[in-house]
Residue, then its C-alpha position, 0 to 999 in steps of 0.5 A: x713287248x709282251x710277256x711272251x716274247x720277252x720271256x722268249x727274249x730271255x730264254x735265248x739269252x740264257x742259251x747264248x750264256x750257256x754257249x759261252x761259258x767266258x761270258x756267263x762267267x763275267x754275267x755272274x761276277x757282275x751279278x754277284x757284285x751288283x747283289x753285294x752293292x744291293x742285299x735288300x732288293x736282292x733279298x726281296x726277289x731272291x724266292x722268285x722266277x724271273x717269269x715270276x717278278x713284276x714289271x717294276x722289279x724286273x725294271x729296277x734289277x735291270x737298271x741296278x745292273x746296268x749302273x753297276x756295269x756303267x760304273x765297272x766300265x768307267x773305273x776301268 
């Protein structure tokens, strides 16, 4: 996948979040609770675009997120 299309990728999800405000409400309940379990990588990339980061912070943000949602889904 390149920049470009992930980009893209990226803007389309931003606009299905904007469309239902239900579920971009739990993506940032999720969000906020993953940055509380991990302040220092947050703090790190918190200046920066997501078009901005490297491909290694894009991956570790992504896995941060998805183990913490794993582990949501298994307590419950």
């Amino acid at each position: 996948m390149t920049k470009k299309e992930f980009l893209s990728l990226l803007r389309q999800s931003a606009l299905d979040l904007y469309n239902d405000p239900e579920r971009l409400s739990e993506v940032n309940a999720e969000y906020e609770s993953t940055k509380m379990e991990h302040p220092e990588f947050f703090e790190r990339i918190e200046q920066l675009r997501v078009g901005d980061m490297t491909p290694d912070e894009l991956k570790k943000m992504f896995d941060l997120l998805k183990d913490h949602i794993l582990k949501s889904r298994k307590a419950n």
